[in-house]
C-alpha positions in Angstrom: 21.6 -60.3 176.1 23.3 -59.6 179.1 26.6 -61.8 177.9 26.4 -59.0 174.5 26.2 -56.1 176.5 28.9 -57.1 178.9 31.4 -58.1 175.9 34.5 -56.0 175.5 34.9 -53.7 172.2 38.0 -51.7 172.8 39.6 -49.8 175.4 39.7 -46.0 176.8 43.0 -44.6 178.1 41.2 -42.6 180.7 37.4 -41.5 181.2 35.6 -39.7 178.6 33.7 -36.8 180.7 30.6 -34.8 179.5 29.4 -31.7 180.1 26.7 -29.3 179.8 28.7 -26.5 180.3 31.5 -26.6 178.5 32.1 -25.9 175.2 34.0 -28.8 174.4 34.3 -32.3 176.0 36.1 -35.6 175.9 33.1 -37.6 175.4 31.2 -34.6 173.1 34.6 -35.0 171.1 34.4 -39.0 171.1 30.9 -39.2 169.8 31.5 -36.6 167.1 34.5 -38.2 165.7 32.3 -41.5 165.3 29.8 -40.0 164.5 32.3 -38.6 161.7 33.4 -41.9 160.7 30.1 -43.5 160.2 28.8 -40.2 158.0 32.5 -41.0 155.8 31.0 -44.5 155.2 27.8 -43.6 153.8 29.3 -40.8 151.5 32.9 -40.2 151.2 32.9 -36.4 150.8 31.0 -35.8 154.0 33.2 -33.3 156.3 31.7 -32.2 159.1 29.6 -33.9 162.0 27.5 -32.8 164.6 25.4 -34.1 167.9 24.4 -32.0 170.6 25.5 -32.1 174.5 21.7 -33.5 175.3 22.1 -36.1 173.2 25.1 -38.1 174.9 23.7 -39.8 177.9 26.3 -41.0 180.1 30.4 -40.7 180.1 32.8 -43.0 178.9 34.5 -44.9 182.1 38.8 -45.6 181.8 39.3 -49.0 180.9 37.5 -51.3 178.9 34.7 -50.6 176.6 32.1 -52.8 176.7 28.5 -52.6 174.3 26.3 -51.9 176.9 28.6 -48.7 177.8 27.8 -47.3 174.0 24.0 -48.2 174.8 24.6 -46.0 177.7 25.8 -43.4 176.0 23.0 -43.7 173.1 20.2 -45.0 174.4 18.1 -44.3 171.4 17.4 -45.7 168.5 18.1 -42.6 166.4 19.4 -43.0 163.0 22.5 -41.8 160.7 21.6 -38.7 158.7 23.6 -36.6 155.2 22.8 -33.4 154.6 23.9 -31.0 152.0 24.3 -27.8 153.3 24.8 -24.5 152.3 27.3 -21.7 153.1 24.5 -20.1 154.5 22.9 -22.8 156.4 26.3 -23.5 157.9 26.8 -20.1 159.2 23.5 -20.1 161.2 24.5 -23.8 162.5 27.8 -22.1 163.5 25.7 -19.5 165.1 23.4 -21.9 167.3 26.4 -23.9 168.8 28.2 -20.7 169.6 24.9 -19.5 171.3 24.4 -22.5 173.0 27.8 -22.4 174.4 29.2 -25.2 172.3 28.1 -28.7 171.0 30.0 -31.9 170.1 31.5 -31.4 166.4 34.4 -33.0 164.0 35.5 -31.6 161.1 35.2 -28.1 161.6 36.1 -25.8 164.3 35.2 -22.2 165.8 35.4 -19.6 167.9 32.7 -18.0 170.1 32.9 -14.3 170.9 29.8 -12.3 172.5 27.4 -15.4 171.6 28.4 -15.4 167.8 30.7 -17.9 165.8 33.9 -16.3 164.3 36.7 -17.9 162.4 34.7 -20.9 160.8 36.9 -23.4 159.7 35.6 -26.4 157.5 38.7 -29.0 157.5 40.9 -26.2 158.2 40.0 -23.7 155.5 37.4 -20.7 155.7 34.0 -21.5 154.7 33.5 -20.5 151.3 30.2 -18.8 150.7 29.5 -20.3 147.0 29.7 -23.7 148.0 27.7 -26.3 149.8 29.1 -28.8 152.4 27.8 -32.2 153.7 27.6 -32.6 156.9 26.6 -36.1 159.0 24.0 -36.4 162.0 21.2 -38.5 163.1 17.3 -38.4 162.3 16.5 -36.9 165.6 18.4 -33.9 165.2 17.8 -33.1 161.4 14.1 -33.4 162.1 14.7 -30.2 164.3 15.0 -31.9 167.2 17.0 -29.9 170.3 15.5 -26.7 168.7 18.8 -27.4 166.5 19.3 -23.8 164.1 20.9 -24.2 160.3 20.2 -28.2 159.7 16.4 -28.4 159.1 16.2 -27.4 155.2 18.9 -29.0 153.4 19.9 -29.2 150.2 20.0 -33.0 150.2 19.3 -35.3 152.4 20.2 -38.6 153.2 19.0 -41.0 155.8 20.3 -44.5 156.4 19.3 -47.3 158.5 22.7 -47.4 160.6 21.4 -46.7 164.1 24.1 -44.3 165.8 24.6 -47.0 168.5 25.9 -49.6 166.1 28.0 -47.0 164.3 29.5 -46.4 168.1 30.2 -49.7 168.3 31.7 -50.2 165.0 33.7 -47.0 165.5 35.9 -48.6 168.8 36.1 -51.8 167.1 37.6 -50.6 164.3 40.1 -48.5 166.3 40.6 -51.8 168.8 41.6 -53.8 165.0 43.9 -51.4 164.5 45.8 -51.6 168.2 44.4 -48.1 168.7 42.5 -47.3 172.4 40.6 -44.3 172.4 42.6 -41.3 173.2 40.2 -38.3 172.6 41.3 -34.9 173.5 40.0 -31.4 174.0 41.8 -30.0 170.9 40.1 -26.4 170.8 37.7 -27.0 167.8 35.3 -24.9 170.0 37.0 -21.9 171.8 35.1 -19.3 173.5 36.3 -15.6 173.2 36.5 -13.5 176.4 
């Protein structure tokens, strides 16, 4: 066990932080993008991800990537989630993470102004209020966990049996095939208002 979780998976460039504070963060932005990646497998037309800041344990040291660094950073055994979403439902989501001061997303982006989410963006074009979107996260969450807002009463759902960890791991080793390290930035997906 100890020779797995010491084995090498990929590489970061430098260290992924995270924060509780801020609305966006290196390693909030690493774990959505993943967490991205593995909704993508499970169905194709998923477009937006979400985790929350409680939910990613520890930071991502520069340097090599091992597995027991991802089981660090998920230490649960939480699940991969679709849901089908409505306009309306991803509005109020929108309106939780900007009242919570931001929380780990990919595939959508917006800004926070007096506690409220303005300029919603799903894959760079305004959310349109006739249609529903499919959004990928893990059991815990769309069971209500983290008092979450918008995510509880889906459309559709979909659970799957890929724990978020092995998704993690799959996610840097996939990258590492490609001669990619992990390079996550703060891109302003999240951007508060003053």
């Amino acid at each position: 066990m100890e020779k797995e979780m010491n084995r090498t998976i990929g590489y970061s460039t430098y260290s992924l932080n995270k924060s509780r504070v801020d609305a966006e963060s290196l390693a909030g932005n690493f774990f959505a993008e993943a967490l991205l990646t593995m909704g993508k497998k499970i169905d194709p037309d998923v477009q937006m991800a979400i985790a929350t800041k409680g939910g990613i344990r520890s930071e991502v040291q520069q340097g090599p990537i091992t597995v027991g660094s991802m089981f660090e950073l998920m230490p649960f055994e939480n699940t991969v989630t679709v849901l089908e979403l409505s306009a309306q439902d991803i509005t109020v989501l929108a309106d939780f993470i900007a009242k919570t001061g931001g929380q780990p997303i990919a595939g959508f982006t917006l800004k926070i102004k007096d506690n409220k989410a303005i300029d919603l963006r799903i894959g760079n074009k305004e959310i349109n209020p006739n249609q529903s979107y499919k959004l990928v996260t893990y059991d815990y969450l769309a069971n209500g966990g983290d008092y979450i807002e918008g995510i509880t009463t889906p459309l559709k759902r979909k659970d799957s049996s890929i724990r978020v960890r092995e998704g993690l791991i799959d996610y840097v080793q996939g990258l590492t095939k490609e001669g990619k390290n992990i390079e996550t930035k703060l891109d302003g997906r999240i951007t508060i208002i003053k």
